[in-house]
Each structure stands twice: as C-alpha cells, then as structure tokens.
N, C-alpha and C positions, 0 to 999 in steps of 0.2 A: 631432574629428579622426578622419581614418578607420585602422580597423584594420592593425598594419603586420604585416605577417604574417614571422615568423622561421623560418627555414631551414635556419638555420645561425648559429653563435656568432660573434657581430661587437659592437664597441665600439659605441655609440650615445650620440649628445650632440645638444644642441637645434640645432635648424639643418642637421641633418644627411636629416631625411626633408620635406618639406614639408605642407601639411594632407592632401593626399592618400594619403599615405604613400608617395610616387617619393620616389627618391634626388636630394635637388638637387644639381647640376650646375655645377660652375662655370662662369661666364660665359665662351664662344665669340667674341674679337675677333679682327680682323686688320687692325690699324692701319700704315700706311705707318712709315718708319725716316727719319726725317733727321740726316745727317749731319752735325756743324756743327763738325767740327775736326777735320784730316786732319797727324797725325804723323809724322814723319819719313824724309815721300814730300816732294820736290819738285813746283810747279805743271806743272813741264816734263814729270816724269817722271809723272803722272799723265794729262795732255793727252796725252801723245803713245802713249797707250792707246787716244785714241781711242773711248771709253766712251759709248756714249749718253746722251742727258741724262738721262732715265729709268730707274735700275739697280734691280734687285731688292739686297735686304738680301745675299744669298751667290751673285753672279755668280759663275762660274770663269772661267777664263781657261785656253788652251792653253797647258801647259808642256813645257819637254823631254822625254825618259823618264827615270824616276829621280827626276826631283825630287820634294824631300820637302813643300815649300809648292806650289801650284800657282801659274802666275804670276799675279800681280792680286790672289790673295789679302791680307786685311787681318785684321787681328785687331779686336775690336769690343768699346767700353768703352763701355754704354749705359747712361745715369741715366735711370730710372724706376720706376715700378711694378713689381715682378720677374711678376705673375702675368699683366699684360697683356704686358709685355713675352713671356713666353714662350708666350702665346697668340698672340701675335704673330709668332712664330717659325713657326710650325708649318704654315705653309703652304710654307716653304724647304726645312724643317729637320728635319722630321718620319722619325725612325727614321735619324736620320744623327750623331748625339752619342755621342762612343764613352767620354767620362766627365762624370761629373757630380758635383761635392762641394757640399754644402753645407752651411752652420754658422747656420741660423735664431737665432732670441733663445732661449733657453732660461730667463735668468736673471729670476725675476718681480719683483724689488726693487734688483737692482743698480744701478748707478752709472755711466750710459753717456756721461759726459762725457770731453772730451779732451785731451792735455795738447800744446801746443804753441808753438814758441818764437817769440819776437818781437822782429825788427829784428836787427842785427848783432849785440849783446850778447847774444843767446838766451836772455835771459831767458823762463821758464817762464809761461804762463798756462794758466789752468784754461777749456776752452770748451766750456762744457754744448751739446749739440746740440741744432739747431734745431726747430723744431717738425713742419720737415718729416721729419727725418731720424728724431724720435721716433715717427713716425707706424707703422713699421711693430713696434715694442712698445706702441704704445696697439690697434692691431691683434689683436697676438696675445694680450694681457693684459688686454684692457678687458673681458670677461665673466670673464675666471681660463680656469679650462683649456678650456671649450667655447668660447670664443673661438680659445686656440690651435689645438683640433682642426681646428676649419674653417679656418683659416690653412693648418696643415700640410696636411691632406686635400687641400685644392683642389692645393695647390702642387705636391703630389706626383704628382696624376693627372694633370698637364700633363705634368709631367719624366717618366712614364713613356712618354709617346707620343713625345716626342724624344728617346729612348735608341735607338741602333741595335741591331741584332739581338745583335749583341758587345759592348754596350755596359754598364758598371755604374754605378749611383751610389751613394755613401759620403753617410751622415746623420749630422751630430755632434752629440750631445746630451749631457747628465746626466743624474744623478740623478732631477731634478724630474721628467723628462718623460719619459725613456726608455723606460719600462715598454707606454707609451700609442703612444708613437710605433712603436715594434714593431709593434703590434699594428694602427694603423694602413698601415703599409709591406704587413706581410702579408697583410691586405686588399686592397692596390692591385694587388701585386707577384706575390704567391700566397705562401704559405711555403714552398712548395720555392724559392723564388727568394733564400733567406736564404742566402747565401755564409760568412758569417762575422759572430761579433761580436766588435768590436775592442773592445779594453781602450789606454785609453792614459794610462797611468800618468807626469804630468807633472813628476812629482821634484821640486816646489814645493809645499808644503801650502798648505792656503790653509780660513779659517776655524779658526785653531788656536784664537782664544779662546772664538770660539763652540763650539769641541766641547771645552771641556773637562772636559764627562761624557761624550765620544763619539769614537770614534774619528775619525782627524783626515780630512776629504777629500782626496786626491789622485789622484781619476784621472778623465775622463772615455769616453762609450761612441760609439762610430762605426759604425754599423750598414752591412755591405759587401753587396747587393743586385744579382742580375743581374738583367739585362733577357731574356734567354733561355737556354736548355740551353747554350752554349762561348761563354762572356766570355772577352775577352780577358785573358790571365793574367800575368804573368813574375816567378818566382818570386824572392825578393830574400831575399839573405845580407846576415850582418855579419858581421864579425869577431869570431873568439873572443877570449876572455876570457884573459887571464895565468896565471890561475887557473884555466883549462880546459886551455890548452895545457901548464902542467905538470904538471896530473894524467891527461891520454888523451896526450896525444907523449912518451914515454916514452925516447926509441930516439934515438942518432945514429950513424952510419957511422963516420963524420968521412971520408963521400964526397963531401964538398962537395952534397949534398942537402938537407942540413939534416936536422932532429927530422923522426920521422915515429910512427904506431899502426897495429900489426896490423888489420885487419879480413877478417872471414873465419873460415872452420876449416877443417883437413884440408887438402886438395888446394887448396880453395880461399883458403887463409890468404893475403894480400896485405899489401906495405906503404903506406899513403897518408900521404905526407909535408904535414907544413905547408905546403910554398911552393906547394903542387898542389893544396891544399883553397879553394872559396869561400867556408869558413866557415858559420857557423851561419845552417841557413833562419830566417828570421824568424817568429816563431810568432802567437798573435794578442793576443798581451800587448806591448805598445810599449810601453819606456821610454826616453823620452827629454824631457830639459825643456824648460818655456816658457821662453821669449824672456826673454833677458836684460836687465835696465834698461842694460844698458851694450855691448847687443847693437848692430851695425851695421845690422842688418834693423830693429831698433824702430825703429816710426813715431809710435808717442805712441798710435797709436789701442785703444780700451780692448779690443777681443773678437780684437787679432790673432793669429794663431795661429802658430806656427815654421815657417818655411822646410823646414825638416828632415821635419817631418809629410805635406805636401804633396807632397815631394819621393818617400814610399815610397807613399804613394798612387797617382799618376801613372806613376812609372815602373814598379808592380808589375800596373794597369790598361789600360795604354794602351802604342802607339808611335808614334814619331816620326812628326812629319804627322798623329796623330790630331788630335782637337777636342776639347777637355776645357771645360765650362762649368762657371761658380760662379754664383747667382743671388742670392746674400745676400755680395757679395766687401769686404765694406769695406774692410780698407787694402790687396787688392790682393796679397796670396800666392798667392791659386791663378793667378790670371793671371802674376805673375812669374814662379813655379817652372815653368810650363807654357812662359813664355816662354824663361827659358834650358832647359828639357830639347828644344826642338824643338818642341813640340806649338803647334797653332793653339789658339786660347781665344776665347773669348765671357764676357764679367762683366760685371754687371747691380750696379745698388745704385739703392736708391731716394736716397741721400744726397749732397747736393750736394758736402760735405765728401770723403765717401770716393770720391767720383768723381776729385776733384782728387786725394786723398793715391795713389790708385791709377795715376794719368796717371804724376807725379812720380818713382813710383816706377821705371813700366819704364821711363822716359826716361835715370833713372839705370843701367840695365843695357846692359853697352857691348855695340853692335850687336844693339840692340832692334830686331825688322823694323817696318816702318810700321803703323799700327795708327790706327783711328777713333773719335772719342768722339761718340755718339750718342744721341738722344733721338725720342719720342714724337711732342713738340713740340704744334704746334696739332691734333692728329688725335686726343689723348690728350683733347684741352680739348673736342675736339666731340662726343667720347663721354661725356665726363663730362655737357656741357648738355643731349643730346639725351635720355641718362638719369637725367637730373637734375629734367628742366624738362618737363612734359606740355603744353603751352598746346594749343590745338584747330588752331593755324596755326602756320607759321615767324615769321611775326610777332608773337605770341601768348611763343610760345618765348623769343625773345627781350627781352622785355618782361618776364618773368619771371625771365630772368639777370641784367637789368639792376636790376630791384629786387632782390635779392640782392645782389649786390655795391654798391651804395648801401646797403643796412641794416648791411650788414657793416662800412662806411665811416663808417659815425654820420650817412648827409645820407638825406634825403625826395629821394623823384621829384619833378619839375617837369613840368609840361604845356605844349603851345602852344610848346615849341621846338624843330630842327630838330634842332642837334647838341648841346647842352647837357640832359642829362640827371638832375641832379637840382641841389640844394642843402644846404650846412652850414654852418649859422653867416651870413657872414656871401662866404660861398665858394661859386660854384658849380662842378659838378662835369659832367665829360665820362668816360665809361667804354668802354674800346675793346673793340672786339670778339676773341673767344675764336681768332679762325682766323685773324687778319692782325696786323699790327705797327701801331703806332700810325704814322702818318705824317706828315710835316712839313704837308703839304696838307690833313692834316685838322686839326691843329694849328690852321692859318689858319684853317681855315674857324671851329672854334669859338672862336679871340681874336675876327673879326670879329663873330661874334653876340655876344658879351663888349659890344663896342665901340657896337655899335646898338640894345645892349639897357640899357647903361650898368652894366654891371658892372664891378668895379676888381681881382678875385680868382677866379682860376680853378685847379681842381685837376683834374690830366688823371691817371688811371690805367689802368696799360696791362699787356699782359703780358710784350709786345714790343714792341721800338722800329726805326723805321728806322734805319740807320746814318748818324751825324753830324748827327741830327735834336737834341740837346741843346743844342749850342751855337749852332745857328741860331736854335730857335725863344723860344731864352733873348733873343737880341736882338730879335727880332720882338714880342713879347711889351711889352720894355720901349719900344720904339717906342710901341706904341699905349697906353701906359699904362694896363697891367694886370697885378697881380702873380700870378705863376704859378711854381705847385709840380709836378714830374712825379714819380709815384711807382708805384711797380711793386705788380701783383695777385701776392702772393705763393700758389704754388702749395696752401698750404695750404686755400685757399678750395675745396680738391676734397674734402678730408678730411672727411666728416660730424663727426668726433669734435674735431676740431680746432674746427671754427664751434660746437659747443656750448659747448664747453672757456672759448671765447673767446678762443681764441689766435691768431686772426688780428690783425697788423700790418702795416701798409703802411709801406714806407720810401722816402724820396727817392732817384730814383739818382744815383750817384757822379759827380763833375766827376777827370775825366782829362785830361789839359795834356801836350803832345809840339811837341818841332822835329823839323825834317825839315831836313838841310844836304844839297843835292847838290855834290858835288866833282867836280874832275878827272876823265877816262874814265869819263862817266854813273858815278858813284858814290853812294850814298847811304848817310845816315847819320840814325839817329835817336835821340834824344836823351828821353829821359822825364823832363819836367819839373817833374809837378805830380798829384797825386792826392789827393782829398779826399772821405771819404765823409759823404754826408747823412747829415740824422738823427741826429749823432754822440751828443746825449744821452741815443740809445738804448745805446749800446756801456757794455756792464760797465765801470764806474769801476777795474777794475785792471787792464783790459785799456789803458786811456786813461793809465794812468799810468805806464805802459810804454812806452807812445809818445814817442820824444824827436823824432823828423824826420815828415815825410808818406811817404816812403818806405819808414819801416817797418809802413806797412799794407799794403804793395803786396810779396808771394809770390812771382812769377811776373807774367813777360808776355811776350809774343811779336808776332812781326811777319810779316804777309800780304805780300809785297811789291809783289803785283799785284793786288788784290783785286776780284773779278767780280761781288760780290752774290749770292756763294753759297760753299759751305764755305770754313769759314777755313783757307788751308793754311798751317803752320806756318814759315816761311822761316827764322825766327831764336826762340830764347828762352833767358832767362835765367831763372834759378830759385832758390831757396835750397835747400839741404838742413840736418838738422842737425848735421853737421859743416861745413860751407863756410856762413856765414851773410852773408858780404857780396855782394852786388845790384849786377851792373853795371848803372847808367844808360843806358849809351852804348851802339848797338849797336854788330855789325861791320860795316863796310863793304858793302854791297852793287851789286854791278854789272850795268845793266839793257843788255842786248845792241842795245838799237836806239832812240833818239832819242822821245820823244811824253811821253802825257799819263798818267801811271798814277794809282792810285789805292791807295794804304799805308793797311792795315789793323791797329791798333795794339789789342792783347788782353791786359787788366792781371786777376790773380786776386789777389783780395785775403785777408787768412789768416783769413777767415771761408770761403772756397771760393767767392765772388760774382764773376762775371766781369762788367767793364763794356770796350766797345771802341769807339775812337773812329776814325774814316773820315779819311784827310786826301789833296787831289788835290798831285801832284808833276811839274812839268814838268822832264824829263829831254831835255838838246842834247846 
C-alpha cells in the first residue's frame, strides 16, 4: 500500500484512503426521480398546470409576490437509498437546502422492531423490520465503527454540498459515536464551522439496570454545524420558571403591569416587567422528554423522536418557505413539524414501512399542502446491474443478472429457450428485466413456450408489474393448463450483505378484489371487496392470529379516479390511525363531469407497508 502522507490530524479508518493513498470518494450518481403518488393535489388541479411530460425533480412555478411556497411546489417523500438519493439531488439542489437534520443508527445492539395495531380492535403486534429496512444498520454496523465511519463520512460530504450558503445541519448521536462523529463533521465542515453542541437531556432514563454501577443515561448529543460565516439563526425563548419569576420579579405597582426586576444601575436603572419579557433564551442544554407511550404523536416506530425537539430546531434555523431535509426521517417528524411550521421539506428513508408511517402521518395534519411520495425506481436497478454485473457486452450483462437471480431463487439457467429462463424442481422460471414491468404480453408469450415445450408450472418473477396484469394472466394461465405463481424480486437482491446473509425471499403478490357501482349523475362508487396476501405462511403466527377478517390486513387504500398509466393521484383514501381503527370499505361517491370510458385505479397498503393496486375499466352515461 502506498505511503499516506499526514498533514494534519485526521481520524482514519480502513476504507477511507484507497491502495493509493487518495481519499475514496463517494460514488457520483444522478438518477432520474419517479413520481408514483401525488397527495392531496387533484388530477384537475394538477393537469391544469399544464406541466410537461418531462419535469425536473424541483420545477418552480411563478407565484404571486409574497408568497411563502412558490406555486407548483410539492413537498417530496422519497423511499430509497438516502446516499444515492442525495447524489441524486445535486444537480437541482446543490447549495439551496437551508436545514438539514438527521438521526442516523447510532445504537449497535438495539431493538429496531415495531409495534403496530391490527384490524379494528388494535390489538398490538410486534413487527421486526424487514430486511430491507434493516439494511441500513447491517450498513453501518457490519464491520462495527469503520463500517459506520464510511457510512457517516460519505453521507455527510454529500449534505455538505446541498447546504445553502445559510444553511445548517444538526447530527443526532450518543454516546457510542459522538466523540468520532465530531471529529468526522469537523473534517468535512472545518471546525470553525461548529455552532454549538447540543445536550438534549430527555427526562426518561433509560438503561437503569444496566447502570447499576453507573450513572444512569439520559441525554443524547446533537452536533449544530454551519454551512458558512451567517446561518440562518432566530433566537428561541421559553418561559420562565415559577421559581425564577419568584426569585428575579420581585416588584408590583399594582399598576396593572404586573411583577416586574430592576435591570440596570444609576441613571440607567430600568424596570422590565414579566408580561414584557420573552423569557429565558434557550441555552444549549435542552430539557425536555421523549414521547410519551400515551402521546398522540407516537407512531409505534422505535428511533421516533418528539415533535417538540424538531420544532426548536427548525424554527431557531430556518424560515417560513425555507427547505428543511431529513435523510434518515423514519416515522416522519421532521417532515411533519416542517409541515405545520410553513417550511417546504424533502425526507428520504430507505424503509418501506417508515415511508408509509410518514405519508399517514401528514395526511393526518389538517391542511397538509400536496406533497409526492417518490422513488428511484428502475434507474436505481440499472445502476445497481451495470455496477454489479461486468459481462464484456449488454448481452453478456445481462445473462449474468439472470443467473443471479435464478441462484438466488434455488433454480439452474436453462438453455435453447426464448423466454423461459431457467428451472426448479419441477417449475420453470421466467425473470423480468431490472428497467420494465413484467407485462401481460410477455406473460403470454412465456405460458405459450410453457404450452409447446409441455411444461405444466411456471414461475414468473418480477420487479414490476403491469397494471391489472394479475387477474388476467391468472385466467390465461389456467386456460392453457399451466400452473402459475407471480412473485416479486424483493429489493433486497441489491444489498450485497443481505444475499450473503441469505436473507433473500421471494413472495407471491397479493390478490385484491373491488366493485365499482356507477349511479345516478355519472356517480361512482367503490366498494373493496376482497384482499388476501400470498405467501401467508410466511407471516409471523401472531401476527395471523390477530387476524379475524381479510380487512384487517388492509391499512390504507386509495382511489385514482381517472387513472393515465402514470402517477397515482390520490382522488380518495381511507386510512386507519391509532386512535380511529375502523376502515371504511365503501368509498365516497364520485362524480365524473363528462359521459366515456375511465379507467379506476384502486391502491391497498397493507400493515406490513406493501402496496398492491388493481386497474378496473368503468363506463360512465
């Protein structure tokens, strides 16, 4: 290894210089954004924007003067990768984020399961996270701290290049890591760039019987960081204390002024009365506690942090109409406190789960502005193959993702056929490609090689599906007498750590069953019938024994009214929370302005976070 030559006092961990002795780099992407669910925008109000088919991730729109959103703006809930995603970012985005909070893993042994209620009696279950969601603590944990470094490091020399010139970011850590992480920031940032270290003292102990040679934990550290010489600042008071204002307000008139304390001397002696003070600047000791089990903000999800925390955050960093990002946001606080303080937001989570718990949430905050939930999608999959799979041609390439996902599957490649790509048992297997949906056509086409090759069992695995392709090709299928499974490439097949682990499973997707009644003046109405997930004797046995109806696996669902074969816009949805736990079936009425043919796009989330949606055509007189 070549000589690295030192300059200067820096942390160093493996991974961090390469054989050469350069600084490695984190990986430079810029993957497209698709949008695949537009919230509480109408298809009208959207269309009648006017939008090109083609939008950049952060279009503006002209708005009046004064306004604090600009028109068109959307706020953006993206599931993915947080470090591609934000590499992703930076060609919009770059030097224009005026806050940035985030709450990485910290904990190297905790307990990141979740607790969540089930069906109208809310009974509790325990829902260990999936193995994609666990992905980014096998990340930052699977070598122990030189694994976290380069997690951290990478993540943070991204966020510093989309901090605007005004801009700060707050890092929340403990204990464990704090000391390194410092010292990392200061690296990135410079150390004059250190604004403050927050103490947040959460008035819940925790670990009391473990420390009982030790003094008990209760606080964690929040490292406050500019991005240049004048961040944005606004200085934030609380209220004194009972026992401050009766030992400094000494004094009443009884001039109807109320208590007031001298401040001053001499000439300058003044009185400043209570009703007239903002109370005590806030210093960088926070006390105040976590989330109570019987709090209305708790979401069950285990790393959520208080409303209240995020709230002095924000509004002592930022103002109204800034852009405040979270790129670790699981249940969705810093996006909602940003939501009701005014600020636009961007929140990133690699977890299916905390994607949905975070939708859920601002859906629940009354006049939530419209807002996108986003992903990578196939652009995410083509970076993953193209840096995954060397072959010498695109042919080659692909030939080598195909065997991969057949190894992965338990079946051997097959040769000498068109569209049928390998075999298991007694099953052969069709595997779709990484950049398109599986589609009904090609469906046919591999049951007919099935049929002329005399095979009785086919198993199609895909990443994506066409819309309404389930229930067709399920009949098409049995037509020709052949029995067929469709089961989805769970994205974990990208995770190196995960294919060693052996924690890839493939699961059947979900059968969903819907009426559609049109009524009186074009009315329509839909009715959710039927929902049943494959697979089922993969689901935890207490999760199953909770289950008294089909309905109570079904969270959430929503309705496209007009659906075009591109974003799903939200027309209608019902939801559980866990206070309200019963699920209307039926939707509301809907009334379509003009006589034809539409197309109702029906989107069921099930309380594992898995969305399946089914296509249905409606003639409306």
């Amino acid at each position: 290894m070549a000589k690295i030559e030192i300059t200067r006092t820096e942390l160093v961990w493996p991974g961090k210089y390469d054989e050469q002795g350069k600084r490695v780099v984190p990986p430079r992407v810029n993957l497209p954004f698709q949008v695949i669910e537009t919230i509480n925008e109408s298809r009208a109000t959207r269309e009648a924007r006017k939008r090109p088919t083609q939008t950049s991730l952060f279009d503006y729109w002209a708005g009046d003067e004064g306004q604090t959103f600009e028109e068109g703006w959307r706020n953006k809930l993206i599931w993915g990768d947080n470090l591609l995603v934000m590499s992703s970012l930076l060609e919009q985005y770059a030097g224009k984020i005026d806050v940035i909070y985030i709450d990485p893993p910290f904990a190297t042994g905790a307990d990141f399961s979740t607790t969540a209620p089930v069906g109208e009696s809310g009974a509790e279950i325990s829902k260990e996270q999936s193995v994609v969601e666990e992905k980014v603590y096998r990340d930052t944990w699977g070598r122990g701290l030189d694994s976290y470094l380069e997690m951290i490091a990478s993540r943070l020399e991204v966020a510093r290049l989309l901090l605007a010139p005004t801009g700060s970011i707050f890092v929340h850590c403990d204990w464990r890591v704090n000391s390194v992480v410092r010292l990392v920031l200061d690296e990135i940032f410079g150390p004059g760039s250190l604004r403050r270290e927050v103490v947040w003292d959460r008035g819940n102990p925790s670990g009391g019987k473990a420390a009982a040679n030790n003094f008990i934990h209760v606080h964690d550290t929040i490292y406050y960081y500019a991005a240049g010489s004048a961040p944005t600042f606004n200085k934030i008071y609380e209220p004194y204390t009972s026992e401050y204002v009766a030992e400094r307000f000494l004094y009443d008139d009884d001039d109807g002024k109320g208590r007031y304390r001298l401040q001053g001397s001499g000439a300058g002696l003044r009185k400043q009365y209570l009703s007239q003070s903002r109370g005590r600047a806030v210093t960088d000791v926070w006390t105040m506690p976590d989330i109570n089990v019987m709090a209305l903000e708790k979401t069950g999800y285990p790393t959520q942090k208080p409303e209240a925390l995020l709230e002095r955050i924000i509004k002592a960093s930022s103002d109204p109409g800034d852009l405040v990002a979270d790129f670790f946001v699981g249940s969705g606080t810093t996006a909602a406190v940003a939501e009701k303080l005014g600020r636009r937001w961007i929140a990133v989570d690699l977890g299916r789960f905390a994607v949905h718990t975070t939708r859920k949430r601002l859906m629940g905050i009354e006049g939530c502005r419209p807002f996108e939930v986003m992903n990578l999608g196939k652009y995410e999959r083509q970076y993953w193959q193209t840096s995954s799979f060397h072959g010498r041609d695109p042919q080659q390439v692909v030939f080598e993702y195909l065997t991969f996902i057949l190894k992965l599957y338990g079946a051997m490649p097959v040769a000498g056929m068109q569209h049928i790509h390998g075999k298991r048992g007694g099953a052969v297997i069709h595997v779709g490609a990484v950049d398109a949906p599986v589609t009904i056509d090609e469906v046919v086409k591999v049951l007919d090689e099935c049929v002329a090759t005399g095979q009785k069992e086919l198993h199609v695995l895909g990443w994506e599906w066409e819309m309404g392709l389930n229930d067709t090709v399920d009949q098409l299928a049995v037509e020709r007498g052949v029995r067929m499974k469709l089961l989805a490439i769970p994205r974990e097949v990208m995770e190196t750590q995960a294919v060693d682990r052996g924690d890839i499973r493939f699961f059947e997707l979900a059968h969903l069953d819907c009426s559609i009644d049109v009524q009186s003046k074009r009315q329509a109405v839909v009715r959710l019938t039927g929902f049943a997930l494959s697979g089922a004797d993969a689901i935890d046995p207490e999760v199953l024994a909770k289950i008294e109806k089909w309905s109570d696996f079904v969270d959430y669902w929503a309705i496209d009214w007009d659906f075009k074969n591109d974003t799903f816009v939200n027309g209608w949805v019902a939801y559980r929370t866990r206070k309200e736990r019963r699920l209307a079936l039926t939707s509301d009425a809907h009334a379509y302005e003009a006589p034809g043919t539409y197309r109702v796009a029906v989107k069921v989330v099930d309380i594992f976070g898995n969305d399946t949606t089914k296509v249905c055509p409606v003639e409306v007189h």
